[in-house]
GUTORMI-177308 format. One record per atom (N, C-alpha, C): residue in three letters; x, y, z. Coordinates in steps of 0.2 Angstrom, whole numbers, plus 5000, padded with zeros to 4 digits. Atoms other than C-alpha are relative to their C-alpha. Layout:
REM GUTORMI-177308
ALAXYZ;...
//
This chain:
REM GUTORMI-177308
UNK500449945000;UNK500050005000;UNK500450065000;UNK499449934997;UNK500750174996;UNK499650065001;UNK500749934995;UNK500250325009;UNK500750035002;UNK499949945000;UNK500950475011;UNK499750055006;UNK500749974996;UNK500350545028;UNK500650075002;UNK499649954999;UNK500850745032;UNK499650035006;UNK500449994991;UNK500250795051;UNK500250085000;UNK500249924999;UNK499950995052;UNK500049995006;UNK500349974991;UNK500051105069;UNK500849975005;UNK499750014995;UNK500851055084;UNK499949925002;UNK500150094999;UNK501150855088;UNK499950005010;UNK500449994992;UNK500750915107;UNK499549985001;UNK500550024999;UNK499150925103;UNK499549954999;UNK500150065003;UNK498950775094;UNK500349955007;UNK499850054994;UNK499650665110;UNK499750045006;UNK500749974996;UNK498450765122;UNK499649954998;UNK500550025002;UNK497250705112;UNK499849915002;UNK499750055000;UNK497950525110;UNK500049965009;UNK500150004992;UNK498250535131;UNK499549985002;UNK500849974995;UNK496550565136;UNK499749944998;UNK500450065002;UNK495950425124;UNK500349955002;UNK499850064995;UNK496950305131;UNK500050005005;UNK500250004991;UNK496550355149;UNK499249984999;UNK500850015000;UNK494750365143;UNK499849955000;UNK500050075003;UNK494650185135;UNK500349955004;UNK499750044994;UNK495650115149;UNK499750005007;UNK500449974994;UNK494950185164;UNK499349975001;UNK500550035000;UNK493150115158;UNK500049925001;UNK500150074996;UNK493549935165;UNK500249995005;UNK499950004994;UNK494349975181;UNK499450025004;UNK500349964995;UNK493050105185;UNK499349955001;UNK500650034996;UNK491550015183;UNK500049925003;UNK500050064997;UNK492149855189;UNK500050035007;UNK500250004992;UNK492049935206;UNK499350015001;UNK500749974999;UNK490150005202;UNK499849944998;UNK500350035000;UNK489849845198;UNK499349965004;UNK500450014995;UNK489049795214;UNK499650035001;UNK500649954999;UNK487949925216;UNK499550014994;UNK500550015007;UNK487249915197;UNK499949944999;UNK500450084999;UNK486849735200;UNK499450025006;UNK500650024994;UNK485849765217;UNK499450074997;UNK500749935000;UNK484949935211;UNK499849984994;UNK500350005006;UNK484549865192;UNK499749925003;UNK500150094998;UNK484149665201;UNK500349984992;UNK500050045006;UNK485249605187;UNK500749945001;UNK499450064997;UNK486449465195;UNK500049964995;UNK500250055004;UNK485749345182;UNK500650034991;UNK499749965005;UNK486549465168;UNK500650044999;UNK499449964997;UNK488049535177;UNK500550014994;UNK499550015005;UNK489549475166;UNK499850034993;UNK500049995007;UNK488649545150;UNK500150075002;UNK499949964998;UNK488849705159;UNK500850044995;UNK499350005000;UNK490749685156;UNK500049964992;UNK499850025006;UNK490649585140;UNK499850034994;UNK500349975005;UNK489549675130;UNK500450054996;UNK499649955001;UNK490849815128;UNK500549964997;UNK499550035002;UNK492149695128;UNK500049974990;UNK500350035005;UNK491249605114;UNK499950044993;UNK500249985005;UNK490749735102;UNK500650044998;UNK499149985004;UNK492749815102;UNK500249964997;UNK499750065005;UNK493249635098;UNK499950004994;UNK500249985007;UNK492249645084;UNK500350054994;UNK499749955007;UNK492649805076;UNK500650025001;UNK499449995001;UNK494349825080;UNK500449974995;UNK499850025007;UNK494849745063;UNK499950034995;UNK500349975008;UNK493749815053;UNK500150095002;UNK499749944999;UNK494249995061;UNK500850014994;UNK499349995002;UNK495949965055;UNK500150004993;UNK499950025009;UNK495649915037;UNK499750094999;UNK500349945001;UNK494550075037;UNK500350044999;UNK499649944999;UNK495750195042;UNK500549994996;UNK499549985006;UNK496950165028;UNK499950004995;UNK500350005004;UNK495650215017;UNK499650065001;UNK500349934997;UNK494650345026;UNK500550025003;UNK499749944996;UNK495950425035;UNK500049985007;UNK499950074993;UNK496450365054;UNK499550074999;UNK500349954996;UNK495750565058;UNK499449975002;UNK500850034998;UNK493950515054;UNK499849975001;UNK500150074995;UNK493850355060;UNK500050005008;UNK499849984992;UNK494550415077;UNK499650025002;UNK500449964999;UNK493450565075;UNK499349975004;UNK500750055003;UNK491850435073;UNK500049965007;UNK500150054994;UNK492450315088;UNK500050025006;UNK500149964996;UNK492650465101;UNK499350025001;UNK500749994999;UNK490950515098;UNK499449955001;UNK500750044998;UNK489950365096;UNK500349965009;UNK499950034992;UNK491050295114;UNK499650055004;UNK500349974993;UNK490550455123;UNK499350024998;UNK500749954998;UNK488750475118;UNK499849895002;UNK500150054995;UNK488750255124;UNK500150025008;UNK499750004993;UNK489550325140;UNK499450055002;UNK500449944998;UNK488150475141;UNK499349945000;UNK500950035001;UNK486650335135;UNK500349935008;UNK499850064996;UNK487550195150;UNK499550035006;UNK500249974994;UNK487350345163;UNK499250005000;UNK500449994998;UNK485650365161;UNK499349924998;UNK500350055001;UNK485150175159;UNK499649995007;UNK500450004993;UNK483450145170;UNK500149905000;UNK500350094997;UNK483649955167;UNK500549954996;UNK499250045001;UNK485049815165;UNK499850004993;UNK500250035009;UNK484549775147;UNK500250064996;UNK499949975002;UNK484649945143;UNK500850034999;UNK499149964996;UNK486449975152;UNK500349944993;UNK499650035004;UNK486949835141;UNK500050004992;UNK499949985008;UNK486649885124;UNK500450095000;UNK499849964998;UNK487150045131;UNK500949995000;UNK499350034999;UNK488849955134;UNK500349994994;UNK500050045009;UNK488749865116;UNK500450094994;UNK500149955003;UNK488650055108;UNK500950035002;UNK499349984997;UNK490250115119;UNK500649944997;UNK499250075000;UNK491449955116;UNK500050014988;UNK500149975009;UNK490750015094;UNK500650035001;UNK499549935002;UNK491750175097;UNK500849995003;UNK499450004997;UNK493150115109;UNK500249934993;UNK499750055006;UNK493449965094;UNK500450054996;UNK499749965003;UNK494050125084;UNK500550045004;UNK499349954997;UNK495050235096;UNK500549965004;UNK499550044998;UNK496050105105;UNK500649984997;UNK499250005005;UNK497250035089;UNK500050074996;UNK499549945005;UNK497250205080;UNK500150045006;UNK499749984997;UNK498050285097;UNK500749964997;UNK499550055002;UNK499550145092;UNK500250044992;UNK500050005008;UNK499250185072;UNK500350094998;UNK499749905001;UNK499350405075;UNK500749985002;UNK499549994998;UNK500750385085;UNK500450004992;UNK499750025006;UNK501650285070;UNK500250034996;UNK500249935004;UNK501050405059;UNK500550084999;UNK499849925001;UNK501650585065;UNK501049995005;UNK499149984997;UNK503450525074;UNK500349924997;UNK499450055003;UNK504850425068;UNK500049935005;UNK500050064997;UNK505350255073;UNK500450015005;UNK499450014992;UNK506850295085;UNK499650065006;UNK500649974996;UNK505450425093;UNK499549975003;UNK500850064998;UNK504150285095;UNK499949985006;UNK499950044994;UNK504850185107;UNK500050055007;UNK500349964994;UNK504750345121;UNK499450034999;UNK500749965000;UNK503250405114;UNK499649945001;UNK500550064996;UNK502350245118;UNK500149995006;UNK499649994992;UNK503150235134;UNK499450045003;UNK500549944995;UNK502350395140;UNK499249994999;UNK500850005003;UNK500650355131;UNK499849945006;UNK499950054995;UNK500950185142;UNK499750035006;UNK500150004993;UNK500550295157;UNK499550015003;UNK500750015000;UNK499050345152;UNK499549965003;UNK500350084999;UNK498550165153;UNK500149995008;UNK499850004991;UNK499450165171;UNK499550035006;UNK500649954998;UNK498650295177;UNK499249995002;UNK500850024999;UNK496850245173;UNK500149955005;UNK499950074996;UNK497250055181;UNK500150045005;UNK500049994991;UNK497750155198;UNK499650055002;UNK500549944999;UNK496550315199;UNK499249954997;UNK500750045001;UNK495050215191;UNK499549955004;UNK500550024994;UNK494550115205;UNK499750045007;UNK500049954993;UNK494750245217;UNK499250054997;UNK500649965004;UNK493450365205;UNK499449985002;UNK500750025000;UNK492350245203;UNK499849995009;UNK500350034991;UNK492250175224;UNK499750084999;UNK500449924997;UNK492050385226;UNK499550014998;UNK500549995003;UNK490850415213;UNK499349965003;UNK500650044996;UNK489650265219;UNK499850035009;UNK500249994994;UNK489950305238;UNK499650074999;UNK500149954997;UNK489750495236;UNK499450024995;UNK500650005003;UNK488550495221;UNK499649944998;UNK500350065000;UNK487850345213;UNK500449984991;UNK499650035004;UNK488450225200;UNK499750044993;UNK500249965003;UNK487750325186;UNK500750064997;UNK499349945003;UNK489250455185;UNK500749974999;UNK499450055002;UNK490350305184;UNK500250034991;UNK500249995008;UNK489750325166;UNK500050054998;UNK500149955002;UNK489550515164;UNK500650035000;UNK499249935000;UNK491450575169;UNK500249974994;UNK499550045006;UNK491850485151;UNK499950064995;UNK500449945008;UNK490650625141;UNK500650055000;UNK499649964999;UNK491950765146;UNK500549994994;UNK499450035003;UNK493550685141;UNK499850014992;UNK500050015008;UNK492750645123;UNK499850044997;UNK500249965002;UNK492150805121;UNK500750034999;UNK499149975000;UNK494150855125;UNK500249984991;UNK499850065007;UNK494750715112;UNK499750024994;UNK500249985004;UNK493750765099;UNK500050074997;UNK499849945000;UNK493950945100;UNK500650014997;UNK499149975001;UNK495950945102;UNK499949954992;UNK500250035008;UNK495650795084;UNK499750054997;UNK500449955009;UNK494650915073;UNK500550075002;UNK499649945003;UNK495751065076;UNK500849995000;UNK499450005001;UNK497450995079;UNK500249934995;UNK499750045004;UNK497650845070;UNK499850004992;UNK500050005008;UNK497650865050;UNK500449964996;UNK499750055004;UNK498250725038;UNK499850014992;UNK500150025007;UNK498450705020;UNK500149944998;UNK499850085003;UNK498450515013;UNK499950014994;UNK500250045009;UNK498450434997;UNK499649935001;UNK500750064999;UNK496850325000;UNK500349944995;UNK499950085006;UNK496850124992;UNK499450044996;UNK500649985006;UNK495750154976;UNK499549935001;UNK500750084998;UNK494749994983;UNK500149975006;UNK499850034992;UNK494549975001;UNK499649915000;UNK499850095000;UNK494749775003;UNK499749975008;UNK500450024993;UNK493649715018;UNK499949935001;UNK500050054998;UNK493849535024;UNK499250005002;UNK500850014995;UNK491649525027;UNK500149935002;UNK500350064997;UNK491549345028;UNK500649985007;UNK499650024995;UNK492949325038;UNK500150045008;UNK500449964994;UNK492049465051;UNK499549965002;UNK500650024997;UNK490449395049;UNK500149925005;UNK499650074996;UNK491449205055;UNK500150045008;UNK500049974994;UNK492149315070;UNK499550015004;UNK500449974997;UNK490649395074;UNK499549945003;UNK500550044997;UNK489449235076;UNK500449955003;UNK499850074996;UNK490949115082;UNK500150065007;UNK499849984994;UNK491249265098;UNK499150015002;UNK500649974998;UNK489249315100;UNK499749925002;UNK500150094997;UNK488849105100;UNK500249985005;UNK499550044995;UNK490249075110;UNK499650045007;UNK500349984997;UNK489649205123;UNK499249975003;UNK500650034999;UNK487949155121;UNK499949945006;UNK500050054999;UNK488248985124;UNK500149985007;UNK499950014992;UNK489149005140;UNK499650025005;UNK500449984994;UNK487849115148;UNK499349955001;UNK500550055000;UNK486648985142;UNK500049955004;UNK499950054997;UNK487348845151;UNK499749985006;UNK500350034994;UNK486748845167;UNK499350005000;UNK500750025002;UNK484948885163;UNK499849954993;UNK500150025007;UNK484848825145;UNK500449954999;UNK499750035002;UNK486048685145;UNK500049974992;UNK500050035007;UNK485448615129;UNK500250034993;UNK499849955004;UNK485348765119;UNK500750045001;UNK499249975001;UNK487048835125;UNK500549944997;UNK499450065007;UNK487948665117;UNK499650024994;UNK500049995009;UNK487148705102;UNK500350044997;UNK499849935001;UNK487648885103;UNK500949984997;UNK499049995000;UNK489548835106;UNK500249954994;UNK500050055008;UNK489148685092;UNK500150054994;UNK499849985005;UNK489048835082;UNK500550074998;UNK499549944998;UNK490348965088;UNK500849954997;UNK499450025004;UNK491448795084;UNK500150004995;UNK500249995009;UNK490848785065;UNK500350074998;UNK500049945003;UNK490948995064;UNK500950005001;UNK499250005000;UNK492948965070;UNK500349964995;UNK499550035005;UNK493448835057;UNK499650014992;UNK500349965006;UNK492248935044;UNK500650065001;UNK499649945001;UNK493349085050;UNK500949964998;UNK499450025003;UNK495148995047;UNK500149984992;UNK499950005009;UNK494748935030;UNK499850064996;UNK499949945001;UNK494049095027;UNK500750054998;UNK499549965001;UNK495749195030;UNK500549954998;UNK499750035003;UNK496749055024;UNK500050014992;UNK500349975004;UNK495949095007;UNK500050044996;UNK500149915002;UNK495649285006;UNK500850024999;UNK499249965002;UNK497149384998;UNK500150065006;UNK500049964995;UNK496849505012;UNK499550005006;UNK500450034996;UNK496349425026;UNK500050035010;UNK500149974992;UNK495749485045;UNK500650005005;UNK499550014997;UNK496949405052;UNK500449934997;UNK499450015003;UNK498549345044;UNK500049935003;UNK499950064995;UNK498749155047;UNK500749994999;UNK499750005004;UNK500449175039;UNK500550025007;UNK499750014994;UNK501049235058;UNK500049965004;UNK500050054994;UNK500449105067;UNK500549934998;UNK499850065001;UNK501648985057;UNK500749995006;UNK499550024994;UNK502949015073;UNK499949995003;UNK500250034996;UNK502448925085;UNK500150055007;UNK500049964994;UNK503249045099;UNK499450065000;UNK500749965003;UNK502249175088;UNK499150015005;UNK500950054998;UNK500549075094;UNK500149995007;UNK499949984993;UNK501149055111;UNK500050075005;UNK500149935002;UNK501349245111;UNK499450015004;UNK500749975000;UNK499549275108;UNK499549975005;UNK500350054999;UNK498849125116;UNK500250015008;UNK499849984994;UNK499749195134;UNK499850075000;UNK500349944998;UNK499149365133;UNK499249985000;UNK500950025001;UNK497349295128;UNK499949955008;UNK500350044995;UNK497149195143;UNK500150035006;UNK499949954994;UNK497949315156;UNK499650044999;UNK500749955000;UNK496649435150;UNK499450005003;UNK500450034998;UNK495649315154;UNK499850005009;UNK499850004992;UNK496249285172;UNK499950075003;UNK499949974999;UNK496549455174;UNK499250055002;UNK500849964999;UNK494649505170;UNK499849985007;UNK500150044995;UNK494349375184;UNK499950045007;UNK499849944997;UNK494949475195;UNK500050075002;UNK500549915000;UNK494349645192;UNK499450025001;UNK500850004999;UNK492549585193;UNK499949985006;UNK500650034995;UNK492449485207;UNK500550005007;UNK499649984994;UNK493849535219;UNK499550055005;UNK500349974998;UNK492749705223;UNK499549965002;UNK500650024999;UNK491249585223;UNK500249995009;UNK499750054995;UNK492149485236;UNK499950035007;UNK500049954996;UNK492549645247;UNK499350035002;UNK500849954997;UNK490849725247;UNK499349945001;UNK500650064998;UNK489649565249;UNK500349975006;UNK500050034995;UNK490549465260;UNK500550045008;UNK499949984994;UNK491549595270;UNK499950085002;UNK500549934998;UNK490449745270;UNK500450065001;UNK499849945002;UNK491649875263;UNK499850034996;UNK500249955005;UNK491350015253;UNK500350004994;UNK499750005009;UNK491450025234;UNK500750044999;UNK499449965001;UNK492950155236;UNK500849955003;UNK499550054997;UNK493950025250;UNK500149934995;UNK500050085006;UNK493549865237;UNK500550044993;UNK499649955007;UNK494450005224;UNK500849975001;UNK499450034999;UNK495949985233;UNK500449944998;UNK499850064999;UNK496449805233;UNK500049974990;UNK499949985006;UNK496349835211;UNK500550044997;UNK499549955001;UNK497549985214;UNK500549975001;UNK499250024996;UNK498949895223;UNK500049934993;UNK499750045004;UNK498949765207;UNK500350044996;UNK499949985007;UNK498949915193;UNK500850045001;UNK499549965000;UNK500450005204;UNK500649944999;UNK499450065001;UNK501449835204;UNK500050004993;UNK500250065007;UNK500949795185;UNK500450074995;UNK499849965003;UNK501749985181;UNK500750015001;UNK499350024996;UNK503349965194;UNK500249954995;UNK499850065004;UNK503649785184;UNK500250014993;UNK499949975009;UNK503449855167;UNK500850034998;UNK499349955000;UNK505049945169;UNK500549964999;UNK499150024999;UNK506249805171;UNK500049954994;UNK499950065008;UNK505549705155;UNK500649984995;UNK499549995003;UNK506949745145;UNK500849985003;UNK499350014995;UNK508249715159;UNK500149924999;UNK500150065000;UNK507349545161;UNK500249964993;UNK499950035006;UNK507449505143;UNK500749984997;UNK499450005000;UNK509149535142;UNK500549965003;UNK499650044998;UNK509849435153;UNK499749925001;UNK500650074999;UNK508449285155;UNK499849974993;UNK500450025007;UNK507749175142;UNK499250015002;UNK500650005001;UNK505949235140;UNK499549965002;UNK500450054997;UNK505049075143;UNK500149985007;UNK499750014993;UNK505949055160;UNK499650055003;UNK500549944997;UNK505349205165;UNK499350025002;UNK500650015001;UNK503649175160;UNK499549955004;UNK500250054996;UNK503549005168;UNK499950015008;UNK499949994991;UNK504149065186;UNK499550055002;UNK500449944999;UNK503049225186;UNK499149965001;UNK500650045001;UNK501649105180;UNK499649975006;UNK500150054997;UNK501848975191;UNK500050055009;UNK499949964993;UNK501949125208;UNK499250005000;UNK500849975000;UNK500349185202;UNK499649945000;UNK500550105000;UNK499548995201;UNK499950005007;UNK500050024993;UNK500048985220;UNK499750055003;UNK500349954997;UNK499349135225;UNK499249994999;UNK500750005002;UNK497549105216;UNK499849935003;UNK500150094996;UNK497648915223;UNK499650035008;UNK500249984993;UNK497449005242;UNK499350025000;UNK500649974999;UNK495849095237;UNK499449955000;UNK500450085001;UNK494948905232;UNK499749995008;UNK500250034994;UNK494948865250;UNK500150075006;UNK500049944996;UNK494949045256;UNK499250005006;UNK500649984993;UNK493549055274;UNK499850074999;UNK500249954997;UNK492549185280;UNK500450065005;UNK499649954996;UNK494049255289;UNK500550014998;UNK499449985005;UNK495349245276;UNK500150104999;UNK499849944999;UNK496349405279;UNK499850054993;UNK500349945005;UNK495849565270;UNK500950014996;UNK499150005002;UNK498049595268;UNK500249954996;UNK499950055008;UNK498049425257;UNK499750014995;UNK500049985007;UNK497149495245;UNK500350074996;UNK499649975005;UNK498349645241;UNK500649975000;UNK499550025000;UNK499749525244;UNK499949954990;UNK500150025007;UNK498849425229;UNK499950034993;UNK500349935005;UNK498249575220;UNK500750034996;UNK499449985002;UNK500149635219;UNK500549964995;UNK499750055003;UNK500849465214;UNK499749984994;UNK500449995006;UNK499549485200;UNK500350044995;UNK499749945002;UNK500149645195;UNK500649994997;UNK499150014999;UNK502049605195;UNK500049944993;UNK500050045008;UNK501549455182;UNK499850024995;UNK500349975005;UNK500549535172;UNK500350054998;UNK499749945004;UNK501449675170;UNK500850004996;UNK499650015003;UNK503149585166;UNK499849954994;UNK499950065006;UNK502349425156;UNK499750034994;UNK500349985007;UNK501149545143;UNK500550044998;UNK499749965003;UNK502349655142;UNK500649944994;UNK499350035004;UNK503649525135;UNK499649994993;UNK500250035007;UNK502149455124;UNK500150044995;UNK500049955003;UNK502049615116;UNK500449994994;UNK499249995001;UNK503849635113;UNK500149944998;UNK499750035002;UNK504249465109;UNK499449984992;UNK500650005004;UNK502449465098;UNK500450054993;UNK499949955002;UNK503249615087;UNK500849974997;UNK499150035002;UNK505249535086;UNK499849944996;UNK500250065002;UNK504349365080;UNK499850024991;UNK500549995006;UNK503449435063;UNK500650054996;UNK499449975002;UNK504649525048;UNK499450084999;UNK500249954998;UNK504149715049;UNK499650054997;UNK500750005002;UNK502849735038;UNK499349985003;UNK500750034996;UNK501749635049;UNK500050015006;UNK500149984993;UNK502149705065;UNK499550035001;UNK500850004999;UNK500449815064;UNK499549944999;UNK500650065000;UNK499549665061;UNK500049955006;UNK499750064996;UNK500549555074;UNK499650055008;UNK500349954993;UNK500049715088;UNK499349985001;UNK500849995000;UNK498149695081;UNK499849935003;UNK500350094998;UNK498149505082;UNK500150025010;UNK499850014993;UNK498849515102;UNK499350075002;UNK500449954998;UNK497649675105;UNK499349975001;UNK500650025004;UNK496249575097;UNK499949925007;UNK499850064993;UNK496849425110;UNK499850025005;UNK500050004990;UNK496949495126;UNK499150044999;UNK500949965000;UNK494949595122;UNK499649925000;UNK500450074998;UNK494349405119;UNK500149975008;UNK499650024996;UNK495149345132;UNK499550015008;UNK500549974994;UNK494149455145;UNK499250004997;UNK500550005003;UNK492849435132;UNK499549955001;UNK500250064998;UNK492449265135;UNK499949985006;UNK499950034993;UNK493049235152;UNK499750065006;UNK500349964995;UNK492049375158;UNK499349975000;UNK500850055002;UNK490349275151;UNK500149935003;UNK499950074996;UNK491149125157;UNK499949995009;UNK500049994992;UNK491449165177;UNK499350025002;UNK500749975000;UNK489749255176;UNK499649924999;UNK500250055002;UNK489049075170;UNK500249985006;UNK500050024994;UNK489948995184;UNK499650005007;UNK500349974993;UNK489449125197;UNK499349985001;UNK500850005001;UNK487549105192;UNK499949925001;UNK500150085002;UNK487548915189;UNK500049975009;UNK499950024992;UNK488448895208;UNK499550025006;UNK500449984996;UNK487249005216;UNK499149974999;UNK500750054999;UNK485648915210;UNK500149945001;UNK500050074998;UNK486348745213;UNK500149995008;UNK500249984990;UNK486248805233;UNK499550035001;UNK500449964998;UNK484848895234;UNK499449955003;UNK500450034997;UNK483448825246;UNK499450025001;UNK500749964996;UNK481648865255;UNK500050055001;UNK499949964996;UNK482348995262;UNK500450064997;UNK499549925002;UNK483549105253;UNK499649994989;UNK500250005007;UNK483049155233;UNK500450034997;UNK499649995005;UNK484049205219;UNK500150105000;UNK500049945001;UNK483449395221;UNK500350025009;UNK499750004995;UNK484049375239;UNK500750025000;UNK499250045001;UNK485749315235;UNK500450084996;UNK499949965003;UNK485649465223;UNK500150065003;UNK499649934995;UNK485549615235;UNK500450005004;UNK499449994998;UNK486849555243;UNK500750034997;UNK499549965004;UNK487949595230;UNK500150074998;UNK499949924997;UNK488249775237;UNK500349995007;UNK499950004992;UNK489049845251;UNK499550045001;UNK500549984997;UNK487449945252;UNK499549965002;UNK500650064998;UNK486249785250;UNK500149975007;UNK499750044997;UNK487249685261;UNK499950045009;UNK500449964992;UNK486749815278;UNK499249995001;UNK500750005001;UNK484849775274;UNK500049935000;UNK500250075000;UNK484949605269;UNK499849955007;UNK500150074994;UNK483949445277;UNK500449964998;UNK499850045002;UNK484549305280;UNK500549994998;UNK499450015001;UNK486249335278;UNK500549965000;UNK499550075000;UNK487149195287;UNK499849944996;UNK500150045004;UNK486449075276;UNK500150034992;UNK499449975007;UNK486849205259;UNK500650005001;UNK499450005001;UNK488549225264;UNK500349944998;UNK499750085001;UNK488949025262;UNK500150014992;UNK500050005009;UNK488249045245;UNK500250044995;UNK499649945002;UNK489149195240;UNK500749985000;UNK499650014999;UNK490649125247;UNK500449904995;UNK499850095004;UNK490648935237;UNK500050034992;UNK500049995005;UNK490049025222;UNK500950044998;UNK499449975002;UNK491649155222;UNK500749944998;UNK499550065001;UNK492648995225;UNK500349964993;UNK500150035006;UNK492248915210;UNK500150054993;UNK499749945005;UNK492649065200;UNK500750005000;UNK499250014998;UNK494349075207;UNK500149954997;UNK499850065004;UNK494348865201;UNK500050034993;UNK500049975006;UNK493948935185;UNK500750044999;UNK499449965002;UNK495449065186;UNK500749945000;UNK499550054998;UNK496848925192;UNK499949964994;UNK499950045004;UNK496248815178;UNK500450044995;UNK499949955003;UNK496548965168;UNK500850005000;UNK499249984998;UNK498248985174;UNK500549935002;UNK499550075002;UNK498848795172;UNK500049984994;UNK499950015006;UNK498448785155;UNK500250064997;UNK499749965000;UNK499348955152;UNK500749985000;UNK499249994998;UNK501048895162;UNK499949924996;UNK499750045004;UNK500848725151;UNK500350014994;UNK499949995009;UNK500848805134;UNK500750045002;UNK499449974999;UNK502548905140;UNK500349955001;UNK499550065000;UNK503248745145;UNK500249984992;UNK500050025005;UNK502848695127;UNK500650034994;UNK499749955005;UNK503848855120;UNK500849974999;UNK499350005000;UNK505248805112;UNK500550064996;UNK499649935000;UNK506048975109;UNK500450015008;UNK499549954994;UNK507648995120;UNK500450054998;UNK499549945003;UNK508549135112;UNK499750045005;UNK500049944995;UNK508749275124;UNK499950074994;UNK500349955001;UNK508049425115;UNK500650085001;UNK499549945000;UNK509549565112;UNK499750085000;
//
């Protein structure tokens, strides 16, 4: 493809802009996973919770491919333009959702726009600064992301305590209104468009019905068991329609032609599952604090914060690490810390200390901040340099399913666990108000919900440790020992 791109003004204004959208886009899965608890017990939508978080997740997934092809055809400006607006008027229609159904297509509409501004933050930079400029200019854009991860729990606990979960969703409208301002007057491009923009559809529309099935399927399972095998009978169909698919196509979604390195695949395959883990975690940690030990949305924030400050500390020594360590080593020991820490939660009591979950919290962080970063990095070395945007898209594209799936999935769990204990005496919308630390001071019948709150979480946590053994097998599998110069 040949493009010509010429950026007018000041490049300040253009990484402003760039800044905010990546704190903005980032920030909306820390923050409302604290507001979760309070937007399950005042909407009674316990039954529905995870699609809260997947919906978003799900509809980025989606359009994050088809953004990319768009914009070297329309122009990254307009696209971006297009995804800031339609995210913050999702974040304007969430705020005023009267009813979970609402909130979740309300979700679906934001996760459209954040599909577009997410990889063209990545694509501008690319674009207005040189290649031995990049590597600090991502760095700093990086802090952004930082940032959000340790102030976005805190936001959100304040907002719920001090207002109600509703402004979780409203501090977003601001911001996009910033972003979208400083884009139409400071960023200016010239391209040379392709003369026939080239759009993989059947290899979206494969995507799109093997990730909405797959989803489906899962949330189906524990009431629907029959119709969610069907579902995921045909989410398996829409995955091996989408491989032959991009096998195929001269210009295909996703390049099969990187995954012929097996380290490659490994790469993707450990960022996609840690995503997974990591959602795990972001949902049901708070849940954990404010149903079973009746703190406040702002206090449950915390114990999200002390992972994002390790996971920002760690990021820093990747390069050190890479240098003198072989990569898979590294990967395995971190892996295997973080295995033993989520192992304790399984058989965690009613009086399992409040201090081991920032000790786990941390030891999460610390992994995650060294082993994504490696994928990244060793994601981008593995592929020759024409496909590095593609290689960033595929891992980007990863780690979104990853929380995509496993946020439908734990949610299925969670739901599935807490009917299969329900009795004469406690009921489903009982169990429900508990999931608050506001419900949770009014609730009947407590001592007999907390049990079932506390086996459900457990079995969630199994879910995560499964997750994180077949994670540190596929790294054992990596045969890539080259140390990374």
């Amino acid at each position: 493809m040949s493009q010509t791109n010429q950026v007018h003004n000041k490049r300040w204004v253009i990484m402003t802009a760039v800044f905010i959208a990546t704190f903005m886009t980032s920030v909306e899965v820390t923050i409302v996973t604290t507001a979760l608890p309070s937007i399950i017990s005042e909407l009674h939508g316990l039954a529905y919770q995870s699609w809260i978080m997947s919906a978003y997740l799900l509809t980025t997934a989606i359009t994050t491919p088809i953004y990319g092809k768009m914009a070297d055809t329309l122009g990254r400006r307009n696209i971006f333009l297009w995804g800031v607006i339609v995210f913050s008027l999702g974040s304007l229609l969430s705020g005023l959702s009267p009813s979970i159904l609402f909130l979740i297509l309300a979700r679906s509409v934001q996760g459209i726009g954040a599909g577009a501004v997410m990889p063209l933050t990545f694509t501008i930079i690319a674009d207005i600064f040189s290649f031995k400029e990049r590597a600090n200019v991502l760095a700093l854009n990086n802090t952004a992301w930082g940032l959000s991860a340790l102030v976005g729990p805190l936001i959100g606990g304040f907002l719920v305590d001090q207002l109600s979960w509703h402004w979780v969703f409203f501090v977003n409208v601001p911001l996009g209104i910033i972003v979208a301002i400083l884009i139409w007057l400071g960023y200016h491009e010239t391209i040379e468009l392709n003369s026939k923009l080239v759009i993989d559809w059947l290899g979206i529309l494969w995507l799109a019905v093997l990730l909405i099935s797959l989803l489906l399927g899962i949330q189906a399972l524990d009431t629907m068991p029959v119709f969610g095998t069907m579902l995921l009978v045909v989410a398996a169909v829409a995955g091996w329609l989408l491989i032959k698919q991009e096998h195929r196509f001269s210009d295909p979604l996703i390049s099969p032609t990187m995954f012929k390195s097996k380290t490659f695949t490994i790469q993707i395959l450990t960022a996609t599952i840690l995503s997974g883990v990591l959602i795990g975690y972001q949902m049901y940690f708070p849940i954990w604090f404010q149903s079973l030990y009746r703190v406040s949305a702002t206090t449950a924030g915390l114990v999200v914060t002390s992972s994002s400050i390790m996971w920002l500390i760690a990021s820093f020594f990747v390069g050190k690490l890479i240098a003198k360590f072989v990569p898979k080593q590294i990967a395995i020991a971190l892996i295997s810390l973080m295995l033993v820490s989520y192992v304790s939660l399984i058989f965690a009591g009613p009086t399992f200390p409040v201090w081991a979950f920032y000790v786990i919290a941390m030891i999460n962080g610390m992994g995650m901040g060294i082993v994504v970063s490696m994928n990244t990095i060793l994601s981008q070395h593995l592929v020759p340099n024409e496909m590095v945007g593609s290689a960033t898209s595929v891992l980007t594209l990863g780690r979104s399913l990853g929380q995509t799936v496993m946020a439908g999935a734990y949610g299925a769990i969670l739901n599935l666990v807490i009917r299969l204990q329900l009795h004469g005496n406690v009921t489903f919308s009982q169990v429900n108000s508990v999931i608050s630390s506001k419900g949770a001071k009014v609730a009947v019948n407590q001592a007999l919900i907390d049990p079932i709150i506390l086996t459900a979480l457990h079995m969630v946590f199994v879910g995560v440790v499964t997750m994180l053994v077949v994670v540190l097998l596929i790294n054992v599998l990596d045969p890539n020992r080259r140390v990374i110069k």
